[in-house]
N, C-alpha and C positions, 0 to 999 in steps of 0.2 A: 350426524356428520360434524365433525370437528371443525371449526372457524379460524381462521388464520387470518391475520391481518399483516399485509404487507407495505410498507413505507418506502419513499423516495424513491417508487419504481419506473420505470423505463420500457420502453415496449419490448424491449431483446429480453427483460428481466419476465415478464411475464408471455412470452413466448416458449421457454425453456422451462418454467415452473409448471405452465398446462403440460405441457407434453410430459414432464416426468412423473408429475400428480395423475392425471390421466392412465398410468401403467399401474399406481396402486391398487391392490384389494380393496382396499375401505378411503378412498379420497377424501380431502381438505376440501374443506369450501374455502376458495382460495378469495381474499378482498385486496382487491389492490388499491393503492393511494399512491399520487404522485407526492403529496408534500413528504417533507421529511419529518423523521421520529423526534419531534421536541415536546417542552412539557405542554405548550398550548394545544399540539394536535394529538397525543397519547390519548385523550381521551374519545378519538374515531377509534380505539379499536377497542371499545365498550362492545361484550358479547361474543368479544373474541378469547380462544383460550392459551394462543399461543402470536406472538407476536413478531414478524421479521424482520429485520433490522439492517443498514446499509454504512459505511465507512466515516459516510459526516453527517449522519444522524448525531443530534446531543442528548442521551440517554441520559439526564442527570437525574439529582435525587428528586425531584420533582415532577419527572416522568415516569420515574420508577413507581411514587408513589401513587399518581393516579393510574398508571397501567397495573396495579397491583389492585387498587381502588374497585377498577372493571373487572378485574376478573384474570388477567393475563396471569399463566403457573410458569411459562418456558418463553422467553428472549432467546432468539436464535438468527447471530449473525451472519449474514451470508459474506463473508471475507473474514481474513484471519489478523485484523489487527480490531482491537479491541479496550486503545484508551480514551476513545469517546463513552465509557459506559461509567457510572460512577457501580462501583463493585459493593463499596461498603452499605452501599442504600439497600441492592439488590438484596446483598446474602440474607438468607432465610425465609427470603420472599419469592424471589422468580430468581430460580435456574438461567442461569445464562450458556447457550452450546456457540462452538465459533463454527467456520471450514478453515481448518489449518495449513492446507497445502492443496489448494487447485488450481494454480498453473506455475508452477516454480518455471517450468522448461520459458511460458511464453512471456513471462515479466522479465527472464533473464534474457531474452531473444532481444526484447525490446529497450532494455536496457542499450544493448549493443548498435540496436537500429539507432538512436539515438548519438552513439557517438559517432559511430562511424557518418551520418546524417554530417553532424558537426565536423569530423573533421575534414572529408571529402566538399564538403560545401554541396551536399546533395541539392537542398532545398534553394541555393543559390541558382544552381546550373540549370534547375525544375524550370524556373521561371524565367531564366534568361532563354534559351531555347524556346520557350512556348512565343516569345518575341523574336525570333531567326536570329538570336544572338549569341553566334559560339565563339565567343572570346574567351580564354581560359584564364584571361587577366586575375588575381585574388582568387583563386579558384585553389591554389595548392594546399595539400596538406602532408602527412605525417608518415613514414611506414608503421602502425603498430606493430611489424616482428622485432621483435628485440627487446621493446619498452618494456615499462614496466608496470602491472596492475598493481594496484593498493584495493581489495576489497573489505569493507566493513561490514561485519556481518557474516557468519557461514553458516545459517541454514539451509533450509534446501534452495534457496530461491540463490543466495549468493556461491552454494556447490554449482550449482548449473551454470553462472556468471561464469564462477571459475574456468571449466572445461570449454564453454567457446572461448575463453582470454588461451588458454593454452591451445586451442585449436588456430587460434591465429599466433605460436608462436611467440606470445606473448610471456615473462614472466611474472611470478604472480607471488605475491605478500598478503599480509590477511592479518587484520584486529578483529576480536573478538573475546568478550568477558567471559565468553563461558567457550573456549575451542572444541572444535569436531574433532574426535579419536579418529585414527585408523585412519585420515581420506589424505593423508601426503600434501597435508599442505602447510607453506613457510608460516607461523603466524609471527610479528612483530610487535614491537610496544606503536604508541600510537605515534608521538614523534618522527618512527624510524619510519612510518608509513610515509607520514606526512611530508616527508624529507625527500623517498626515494621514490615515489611513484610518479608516473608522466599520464597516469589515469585515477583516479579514486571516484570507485562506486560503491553508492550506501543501498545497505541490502540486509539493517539490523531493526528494531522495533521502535516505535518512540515507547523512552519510559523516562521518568526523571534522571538516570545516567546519561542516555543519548538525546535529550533535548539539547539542541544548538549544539552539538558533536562537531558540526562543523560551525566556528564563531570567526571572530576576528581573529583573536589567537592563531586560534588553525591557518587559518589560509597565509597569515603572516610566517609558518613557517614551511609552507610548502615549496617544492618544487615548481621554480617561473615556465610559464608556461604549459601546469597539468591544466587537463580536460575533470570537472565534475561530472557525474552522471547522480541523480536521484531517483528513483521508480519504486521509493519505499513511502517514508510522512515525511511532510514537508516541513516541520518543524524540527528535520534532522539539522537543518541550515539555517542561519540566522538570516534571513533573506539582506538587508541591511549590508551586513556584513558583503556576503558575496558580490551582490551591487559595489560597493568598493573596490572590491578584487576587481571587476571584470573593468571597471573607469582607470584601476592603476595598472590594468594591464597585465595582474601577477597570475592570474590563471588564463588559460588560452582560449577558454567556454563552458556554457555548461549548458547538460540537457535533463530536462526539467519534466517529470510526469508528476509531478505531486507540488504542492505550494502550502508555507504554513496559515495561510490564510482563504484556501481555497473551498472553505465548508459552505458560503453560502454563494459562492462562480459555479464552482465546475459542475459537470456533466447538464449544464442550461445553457441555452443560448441568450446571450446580452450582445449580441449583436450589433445593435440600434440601441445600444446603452453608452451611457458617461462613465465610464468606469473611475470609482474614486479613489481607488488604491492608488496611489503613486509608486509605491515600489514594484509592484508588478509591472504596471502600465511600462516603467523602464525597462523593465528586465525584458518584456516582452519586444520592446522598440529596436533590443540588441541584436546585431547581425549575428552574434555570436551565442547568444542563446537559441537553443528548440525547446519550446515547452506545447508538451501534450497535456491532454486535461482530466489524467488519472485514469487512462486507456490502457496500461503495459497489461491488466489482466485478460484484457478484453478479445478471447481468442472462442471459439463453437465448442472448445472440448472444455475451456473454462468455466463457459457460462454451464453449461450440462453436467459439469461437475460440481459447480457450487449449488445447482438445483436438486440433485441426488443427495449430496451431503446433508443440505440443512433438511431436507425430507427424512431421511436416515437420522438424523437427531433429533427432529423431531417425533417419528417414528419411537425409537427409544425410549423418550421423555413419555408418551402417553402408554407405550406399553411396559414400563417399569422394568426397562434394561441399562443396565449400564451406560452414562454418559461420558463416553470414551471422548469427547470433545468438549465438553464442561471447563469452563473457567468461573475460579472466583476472585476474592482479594487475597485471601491464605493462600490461593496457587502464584498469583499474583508477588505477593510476599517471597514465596520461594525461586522467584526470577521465572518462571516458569516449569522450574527442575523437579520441583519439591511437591507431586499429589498430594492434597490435606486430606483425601479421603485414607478412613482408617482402612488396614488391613478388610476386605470383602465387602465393604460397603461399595454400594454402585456410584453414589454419586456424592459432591461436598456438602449436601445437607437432604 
């Protein structure tokens, strides 16, 4: 029986892995750990041959090397972004497979829940009411028919943003370095986004083009009064920055499922903690922010599909098939467009 070793897990995480491991032929001895994949605890998955991995895991070259040190041949992340891994360390040593699209529908759903949250003053009214207080005093907000979306980003998770922004009526704009053929949609330079939209939702990758995508620049030339919305990396935003925005008043809100500082908060409870971040700690204090804590995936078909997926590439990886979800630094290199596998070979090395 093959040994898995799973990091930074969660009890949803390993509810969803027995049950799909469980339907295999030949199952995973499946090891769960709650810490996360850094280079001090790489070395718990000594004996293991294949090792799983989670969004603010720090895969660096230091973990690569002693997870390669024990023994690990296959990194297999269960979520599809992928610049917590250092690539160059990896290549030639351990294969790295992602899950590239399991919940596009429910991060773009929640993206949504999020503004409309913000601009109805849901969470406002949640709590007045739960005190007999229906005063509708500050309670107003926006019609979204008419406005206008800015989406950055159109892969599948920002096509799905798109279609409920046009199900409410909405018109819709779109940057992006690489556009989607065929799917009918306006794309603009970033400017004209920045300029004309009364929403911009980030729904593109971090890579060194899209880090701080949104800075001071940006939001200096936006439209007074847009709504952010983020449910991609937090390091799309210069947080700094946006804190500015929202003290001069030039953006109307923002809702927040991801923070660029959020690897060693989110998915724990600090509760009964100091928290020493001050930029957070503001942003959170804003009546006009909602920040969730990297939850938009978080849906029963999501979880079951990222447990199938990374099982199926793992699956793959030991039985010497094709790693249709393989990433390296040469794919990497080629923005994502560019397979480095030669012609008939299964996988980048």
């Amino acid at each position: 029986m093959r040994k898995v070793a799973l990091f930074d897990t969660k009890p949803y995480d390993k509810e969803y892995f027995d049950a799909v491991n469980a339907k295999q032929t030949a199952p995973y001895e499946m090891v769960y750990f709650e810490n996360k994949l850094t280079a001090q605890t790489a070395q718990l998955a000594k004996g293991c041959e294949a090792v799983c991995a989670f969004v603010n895991d720090d895969i660096s070259k230091e973990a690569i090397e002693t997870l390669y040190g024990a023994g690990v041949k296959v990194l297999a992340m269960r979520c599809a972004g992928y610049s917590n891994v250092d690539f160059k360390a990896a290549f030639g040593k351990i294969n790295v497979v992602r899950v590239p699209a399991y919940s596009p529908n429910g991060v773009a759903e929640h993206a949504m829940a999020l503004l409309q949250t913000l601009n109805r003053k849901i969470h406002k009214a949640y709590n007045r009411t739960r005190d007999f207080n229906f005063s509708l005093v500050g309670l107003t907000g926006i019609n979204l028919h008419g406005k206008t979306a800015g989406v950055i980003g159109t892969g599948k998770i920002g096509q799905a943003f798109i279609d409920i922004c046009r199900g409410y009526g909405m018109r819709v704009i779109a940057y992006d370095l690489y556009p989607a053929k065929d799917k009918g949609i306006e794309y603009v330079d970033m400017d004209t986004l920045l300029k004309e939209s009364d929403v911009i939702s980030l729904h593109c990758p971090l890579t060194e083009q899209t880090h701080h995508i949104l800075d001071a620049s940006a939001f200096s030339k936006m439209k007074k009064g847009a709504f952010i919305v983020n449910t991609s990396r937090g390091a799309l935003i210069d947080s700094e920055a946006l804190l500015e925005a929202l003290n001069a008043e030039t953006i109307r809100g923002a809702g927040l499922d991801v923070y660029e500082e959020e690897a060693n908060l989110f998915f724990e409870d600090f509760s009964g903690t100091v928290i020493k971040d001050d930029v957070l700690s503001l942003l959170v204090s804003k009546p006009n922010v909602i920040l969730t804590s990297h939850q938009a995936f978080l849906t029963e078909e999501a979880l079951e599909n990222i447990a199938e997926t990374t099982i199926e590439n793992l699956n793959a990886y030991f039985d010497d098939q094709e790693l249709v979800n393989e990433v390296c630094y040469q794919c990497i290199g080629g923005k994502g467009k560019v397979q480095c596998k030669e012609e008939g070979k299964k996988r980048c090395f």
